[in-house]
N, C-alpha and C positions, 0 to 999 in steps of 0.2 A: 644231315637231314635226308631224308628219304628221298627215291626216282621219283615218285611221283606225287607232288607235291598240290595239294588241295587250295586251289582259288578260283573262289565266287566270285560273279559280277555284282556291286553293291547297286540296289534301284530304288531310285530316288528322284524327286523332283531334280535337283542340282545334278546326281550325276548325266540324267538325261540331256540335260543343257550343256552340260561339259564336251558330251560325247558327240554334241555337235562339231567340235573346234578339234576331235580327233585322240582327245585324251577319255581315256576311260579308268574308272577306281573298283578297284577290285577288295578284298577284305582277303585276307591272308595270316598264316599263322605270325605270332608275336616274333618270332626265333628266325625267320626269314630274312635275308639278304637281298638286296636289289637284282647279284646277277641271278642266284637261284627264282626268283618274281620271274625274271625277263625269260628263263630258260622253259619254265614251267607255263607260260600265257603262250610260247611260240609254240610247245607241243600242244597245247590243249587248243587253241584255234588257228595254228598255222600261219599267224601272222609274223612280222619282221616289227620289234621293240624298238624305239631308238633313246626312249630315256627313261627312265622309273623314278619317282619322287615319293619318299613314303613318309608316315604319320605314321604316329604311337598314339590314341586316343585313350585317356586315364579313365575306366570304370566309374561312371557316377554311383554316389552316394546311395543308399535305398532303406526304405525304412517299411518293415514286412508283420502280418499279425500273423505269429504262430503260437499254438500249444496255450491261447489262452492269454498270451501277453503279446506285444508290441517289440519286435527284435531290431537290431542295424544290421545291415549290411554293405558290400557295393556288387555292383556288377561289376563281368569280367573287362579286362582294356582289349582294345579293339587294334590292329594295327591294318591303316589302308594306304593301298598304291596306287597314284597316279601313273598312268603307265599311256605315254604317248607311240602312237603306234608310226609309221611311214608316210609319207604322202598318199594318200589314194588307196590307203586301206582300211579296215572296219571291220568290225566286231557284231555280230547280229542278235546283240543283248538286248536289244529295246524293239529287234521284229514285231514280234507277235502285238508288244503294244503301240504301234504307230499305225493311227486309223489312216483307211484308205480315204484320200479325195470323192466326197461324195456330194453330190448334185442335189440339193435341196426341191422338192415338188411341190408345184403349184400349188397353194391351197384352195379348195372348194369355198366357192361363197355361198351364201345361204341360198338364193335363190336357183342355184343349177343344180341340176339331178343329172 
């Protein structure tokens, strides 16, 4: 496998929830290894791995209108890693979308100007 090995963050309703308790799931090539996963998540965010749990997700079914007719097929398999990081570390994959605390404002009654 190659030095630099390509893995996304998967976003998702559940992984967001997961990522609370410190485990985060990444999507990675089929042909990947647990230590190659842990090797390639420390250089790409600098954190310390301490376990990797992976899944093989089998390509659903698909049934597609081409050229006129109705064809089969499936989609590709997916393979993801649970990847729990250290006590007191994290991953800034869901920054951007975690809304800041914000103060709701009074609303205007009919009567005040």
């Amino acid at each position: 496998m190659s030095k630099t090995m390509a893995v996304r963050p998967r976003v998702s309703e559940k992984a967001y929830a997961i990522s609370q308790t410190g485990t985060y799931i990444f999507i990675v090539p089929i042909n990947a290894n647990k230590v190659e996963i842990a090797k390639a998540i420390n250089a790409q965010f600098a954190v310390t791995v301490t376990d990797v749990n992976t899944t093989t997700q089998k390509g659903k079914a698909v049934r597609f209108y081409r050229g006129g007719k109705f064809d089969n097929g499936t989609r590709s398999d997916m393979k993801k890693a649970y990847v729990r990081l250290a006590e007191g570390q994290s991953i800034p994959v869901f920054a951007a979308d975690e809304p800041e605390e914000v103060v709701p404002a009074k609303k205007a009654k009919k009567g005040d100007k």
